[in-house]
N, C-alpha and C positions, 0 to 999 in steps of 0.2 A: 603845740600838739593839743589833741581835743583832749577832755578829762578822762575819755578810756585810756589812755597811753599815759606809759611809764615806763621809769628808763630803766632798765632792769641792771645797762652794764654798761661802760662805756672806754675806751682806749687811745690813747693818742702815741704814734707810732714817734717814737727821739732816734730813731737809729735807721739805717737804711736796712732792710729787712727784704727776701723774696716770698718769707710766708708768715702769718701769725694766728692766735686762734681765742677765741672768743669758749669762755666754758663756766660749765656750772649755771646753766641757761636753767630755773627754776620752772616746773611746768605746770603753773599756778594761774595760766592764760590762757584766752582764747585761741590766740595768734601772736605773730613777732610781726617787729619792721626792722629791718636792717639799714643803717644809714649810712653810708659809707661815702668820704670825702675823702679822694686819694692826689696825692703828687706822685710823680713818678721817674724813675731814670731809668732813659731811652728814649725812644721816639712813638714807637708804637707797642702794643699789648692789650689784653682781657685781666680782667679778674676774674678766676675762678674761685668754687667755692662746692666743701664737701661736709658733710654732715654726719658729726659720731665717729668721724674716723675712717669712713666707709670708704674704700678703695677701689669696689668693684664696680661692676659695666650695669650698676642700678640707677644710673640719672639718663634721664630725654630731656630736650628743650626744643625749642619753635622759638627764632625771632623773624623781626621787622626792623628795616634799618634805615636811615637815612642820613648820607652825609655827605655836607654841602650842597651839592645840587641831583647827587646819584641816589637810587636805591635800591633795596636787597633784599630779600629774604631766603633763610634757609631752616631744615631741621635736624638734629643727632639725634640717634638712639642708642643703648646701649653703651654709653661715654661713663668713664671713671668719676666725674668731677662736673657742677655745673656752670658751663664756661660761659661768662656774657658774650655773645656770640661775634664774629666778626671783627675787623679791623677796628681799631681805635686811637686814635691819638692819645699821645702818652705826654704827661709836661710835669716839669718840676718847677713852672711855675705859677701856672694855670691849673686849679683843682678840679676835677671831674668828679662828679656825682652820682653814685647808681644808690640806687633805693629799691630792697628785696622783700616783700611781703610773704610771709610762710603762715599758709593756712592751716587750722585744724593740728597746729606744731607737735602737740601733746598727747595726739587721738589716735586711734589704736587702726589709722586708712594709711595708707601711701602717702605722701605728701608733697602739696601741691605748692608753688611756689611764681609770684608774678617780679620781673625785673623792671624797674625803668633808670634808664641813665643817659646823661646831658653830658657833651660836653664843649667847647669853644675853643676852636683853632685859626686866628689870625680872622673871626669873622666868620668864617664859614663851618657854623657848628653841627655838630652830632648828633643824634638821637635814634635810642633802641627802645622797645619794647619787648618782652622777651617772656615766654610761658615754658615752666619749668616742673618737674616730676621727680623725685627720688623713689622709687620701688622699695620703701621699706615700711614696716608699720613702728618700728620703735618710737617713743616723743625724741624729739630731737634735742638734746641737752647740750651740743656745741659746735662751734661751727668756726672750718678752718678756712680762713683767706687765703690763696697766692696767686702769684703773677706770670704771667705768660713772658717770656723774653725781656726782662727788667726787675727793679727791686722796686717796693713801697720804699717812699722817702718820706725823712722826718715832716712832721705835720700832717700824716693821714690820720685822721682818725676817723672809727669806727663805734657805733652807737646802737645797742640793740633795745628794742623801747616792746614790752609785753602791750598788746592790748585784750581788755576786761570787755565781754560780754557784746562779743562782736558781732 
């Protein structure tokens, strides 16, 4: 990672889990990245992801998909949670990649939030890009992961890295 990044916290999931949560997010930064390297048990699911707690219908998103030879696009509004959108291959032994960029984490605007995630199934892999909104102005001090239709399996782990003067 360049010199503005720094790892603020980091997790490695030992137990099968369908949610966990990332806290005490210092707001001493420009922005966050979220790293997240997940296994999974099942076949298919999303990770979702809510911020502070927040239960209600204040996240939008916009993706773009592509997988294997198909592709997609759709958008929510008004959604509890913000879900990487669309179908996904799920593997417990092949890890999947999504990386969350939250801008502006700590500023006193809504907050805006860019996804991208990879993943490889038998060769014919995945890829989303995905623009994300929570309607709230508080800094965002934690952020809860779960799983659509399956549990994180041991060896996820999750990485949240501040960057300085972005």
């Amino acid at each position: 990672m360049p010199a503005t990044y720094e790892p603020i916290m980091s997790t490695t999931i030992t137990t099968s889990t369908v949610s966990f949560s990332l806290s005490s997010i210092p707001s001493t930064y420009t922005d966050l990245r979220l790293v997240l390297t997940y296994l999974a048990a099942g076949d298919y699911g999303w990770p979702s992801f809510r911020f502070n707690g927040d239960t209600g219908s204040n996240y939008s998103y916009t993706y773009i998909r592509g997988v294997g030879v198909s592709a997609g696009s759709s958008r929510t509004t008004n959604a509890t949670k913000l879900e990487l959108g669309g179908y996904q291959d799920a593997s417990s032994t092949v890890p999947s990649l999504t990386i969350m960029d939250i801008f502006s984490y700590a500023g006193s605007t809504n907050k805006t939030v860019l996804f991208d995630y990879s993943s490889d199934s038998n060769g014919a892999g995945s890829t989303y890009r995905q623009v994300g909104l929570w309607r709230n102005t508080a800094a965002i001090n934690s952020i809860t992961l779960t799983r659509e239709n399956w549990n994180f399996i041991s060896g996820t782990t999750a990485t949240i890295y501040g960057i300085k003067n972005a």
